[in-house]
N, C-alpha and C positions, 0 to 999 in steps of 0.2 A: 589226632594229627591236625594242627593248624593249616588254614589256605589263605594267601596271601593274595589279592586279587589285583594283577598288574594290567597295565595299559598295552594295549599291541604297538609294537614298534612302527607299523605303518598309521597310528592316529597320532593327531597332535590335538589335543583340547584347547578351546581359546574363547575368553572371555570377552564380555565386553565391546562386542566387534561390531561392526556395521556389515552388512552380506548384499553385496551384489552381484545377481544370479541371470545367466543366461543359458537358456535352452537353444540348444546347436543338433539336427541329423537327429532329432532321438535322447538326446544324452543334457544333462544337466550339471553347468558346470558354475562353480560361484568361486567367489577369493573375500578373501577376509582384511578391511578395510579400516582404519580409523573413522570413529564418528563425524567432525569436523570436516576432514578433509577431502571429502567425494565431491562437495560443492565447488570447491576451491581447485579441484583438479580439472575438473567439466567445465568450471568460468576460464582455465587458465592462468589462476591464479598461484596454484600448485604445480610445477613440472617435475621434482623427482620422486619417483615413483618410490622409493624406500618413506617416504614421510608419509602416505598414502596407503601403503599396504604393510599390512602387520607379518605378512610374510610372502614373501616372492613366490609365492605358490597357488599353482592349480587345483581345488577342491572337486572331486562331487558332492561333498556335504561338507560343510562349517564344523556345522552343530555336532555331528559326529567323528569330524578330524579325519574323514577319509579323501585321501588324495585322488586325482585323474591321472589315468598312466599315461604313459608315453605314444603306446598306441594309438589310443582313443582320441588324443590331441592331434598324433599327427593325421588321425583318420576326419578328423572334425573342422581342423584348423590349416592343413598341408604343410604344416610345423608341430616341429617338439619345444623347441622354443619359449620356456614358461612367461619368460618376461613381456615375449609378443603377445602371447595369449592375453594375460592378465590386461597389460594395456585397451588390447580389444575387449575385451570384457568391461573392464572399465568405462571404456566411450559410450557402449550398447549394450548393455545390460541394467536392469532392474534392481532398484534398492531398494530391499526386503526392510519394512518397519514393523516393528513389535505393535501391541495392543498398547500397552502403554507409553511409548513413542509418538503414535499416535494420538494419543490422547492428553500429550503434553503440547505437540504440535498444533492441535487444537484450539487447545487453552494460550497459545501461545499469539495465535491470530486472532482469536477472538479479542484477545486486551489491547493488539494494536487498533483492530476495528475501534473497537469501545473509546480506545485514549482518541482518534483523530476525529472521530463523530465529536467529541464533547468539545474539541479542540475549536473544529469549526463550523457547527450549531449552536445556537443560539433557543430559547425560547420564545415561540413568536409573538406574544405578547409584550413580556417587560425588554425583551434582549439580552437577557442576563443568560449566561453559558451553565448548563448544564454539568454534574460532576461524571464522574466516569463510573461512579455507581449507579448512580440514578439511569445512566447510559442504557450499561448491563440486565438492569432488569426491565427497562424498554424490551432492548433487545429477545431477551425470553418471553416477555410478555406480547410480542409481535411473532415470534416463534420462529426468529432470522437465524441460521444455521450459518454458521464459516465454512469456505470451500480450502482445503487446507493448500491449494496449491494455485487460486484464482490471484488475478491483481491486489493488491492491499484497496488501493483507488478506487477500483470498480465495485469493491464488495461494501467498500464506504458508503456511495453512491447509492447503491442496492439494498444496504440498512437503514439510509432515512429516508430513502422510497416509500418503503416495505411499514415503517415505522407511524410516518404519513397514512399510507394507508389504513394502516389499523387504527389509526386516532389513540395510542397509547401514549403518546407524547406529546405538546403541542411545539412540534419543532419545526425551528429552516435555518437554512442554511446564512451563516453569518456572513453580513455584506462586508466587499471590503470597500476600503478608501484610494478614490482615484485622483489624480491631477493629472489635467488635461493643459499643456503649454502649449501655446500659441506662439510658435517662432516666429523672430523680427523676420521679417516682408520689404521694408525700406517705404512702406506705407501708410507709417503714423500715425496718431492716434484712431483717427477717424476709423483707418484699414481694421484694427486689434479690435475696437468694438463693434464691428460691422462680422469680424469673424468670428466674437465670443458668440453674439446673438446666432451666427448659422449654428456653431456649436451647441447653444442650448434648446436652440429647435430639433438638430438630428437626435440631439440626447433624450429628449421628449417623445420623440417620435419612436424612440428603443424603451417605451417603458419606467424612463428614471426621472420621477417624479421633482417639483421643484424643490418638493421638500427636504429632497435626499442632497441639492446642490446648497454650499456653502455661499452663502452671499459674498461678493469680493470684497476686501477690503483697503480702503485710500484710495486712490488713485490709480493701482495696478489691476487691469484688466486683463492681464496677458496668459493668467492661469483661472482654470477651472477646475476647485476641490467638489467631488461626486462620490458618492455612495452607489454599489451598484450589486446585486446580484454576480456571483462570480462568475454563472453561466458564460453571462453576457459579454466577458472580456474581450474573445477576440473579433465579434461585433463591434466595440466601442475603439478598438485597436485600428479598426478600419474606418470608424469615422476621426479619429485624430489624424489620421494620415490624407485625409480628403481635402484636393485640394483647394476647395473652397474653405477647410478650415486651417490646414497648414499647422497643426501641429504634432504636438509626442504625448505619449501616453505613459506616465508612470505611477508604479503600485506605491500609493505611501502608506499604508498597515494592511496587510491579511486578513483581518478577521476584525469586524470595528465591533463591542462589545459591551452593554453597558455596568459599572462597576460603583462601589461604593456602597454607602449605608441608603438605606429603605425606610422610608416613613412608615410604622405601623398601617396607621389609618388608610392611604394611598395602595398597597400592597393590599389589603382587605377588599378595598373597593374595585381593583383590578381584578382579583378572583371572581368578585362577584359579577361582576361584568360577565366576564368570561365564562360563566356557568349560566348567565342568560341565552 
């Protein structure tokens, strides 16, 4: 006698899902969700709820397709009302990730760390940037873990810390390129270099060396091109606006970088430098 092994009519099997589970009175209730879409519900970027849930239904279990009754709802929620429920569940309850979910999401932070470290570090010798290989096994070899749910920024921050610290890389952070303008005053020449000089004195006095300021060229003394630690910007944002200097502050590159072909010999002689 053959047996034919059928599904109970009260499961529903579903693949694929994303499970956000909340525990209410005792009782455990979850709904079965598109992967994508939970983010984009919670930002408000998603409002109808059919794009969101794979089915307008109350679970106590996903994984095993078993429903919440009608009871238990209205014993838990003061509604039978599935779509209320879900909603509320949706807002405050818990998105269940798999192991390997996890471990893509991981991987997934890990290579934005890795690409914005390379992006805006530099080697602090030659100033040449770093690849995002090279990054990566920094990073292991410093032993910097990703927090899969911290700032991107802060974790940036915290890998060439961490990176610094262990001496596995010799990196910092790429300076960027400033111009500091000195708005017309109605007080002619004399006034514009009498303000560049306060300008190059507070700029000195924050650390930024002569070397980092582009010498002016012809006759126009009314901007200031500087090199500066990115730290320092809204320091330096507060000396442009000072009114003894009277000027603005604006970014003209991100990341100054140096690039091009490398003389053998020159490249040799810096290593070896740097290994003294």
């Amino acid at each position: 006698m053959s047996r034919q092994i059928t599904q109970p009519l009260n499961q529903v099997r579903l693949t694929n899902v994303a499970v956000v589970r909340l525990s209410r009175h005792g009782h455990r209730f979850e709904v079965a969700c598109y992967r994508n879409k939970i983010v984009n519900w919670r930002q408000g970027t998603e409002t109808d709820l059919t794009e969101v849930l794979q089915t307008e239904r109350v679970f106590t279990n996903v994984s095993k397709g078993q429903f919440a009754s009608t009871k238990i709802l209205k014993q838990c929620f003061d509604t039978s009302d599935e779509e209320v429920v879900c909603r509320f569940i949706l807002d405050k309850g818990a998105v269940q990730v798999s192991d390997q979910e996890r471990a893509a999401q991981l991987e997934s932070t890990m290579r934005e760390v890795a690409s914005m470290v390379a992006e805006k570090c530099v080697d602090g010798n030659s100033g040449r940037p770093y690849t995002v290989t090279q990054i990566r096994d920094a990073m292991k070899g410093a032993g910097y873990m990703v927090h899969p749910t911290r700032n991107i920024k802060q974790q940036f921050l915290d890998c060439v810390r961490l990176i610094k610290k262990k001496g596995v890389l010799d990196i910092e952070r790429a300076k960027m390129e400033l111009c500091l303008t000195l708005l017309a005053s109605g007080g002619g020449d004399d006034d514009v270099s009498s303000r560049r000089r306060k300008a190059l004195d507070l700029l000195t006095a924050e650390g930024i060396s002569r070397g980092d300021v582009t010498p002016a060229t012809g006759d126009d003394d009314s901007k200031v091109i500087f090199k500066s630690d990115p730290s320092k910007y809204r320091r330096l944002e507060e000396i442009a606006k000072d009114e003894s200097v009277g000027g603005r502050l604006d970014i003209t590159r991100q990341c100054v970088t140096e690039s091009g072909d490398v003389a053998l010999g020159s490249e040799l002689e810096r290593r070896a430098m740097a290994q003294q």
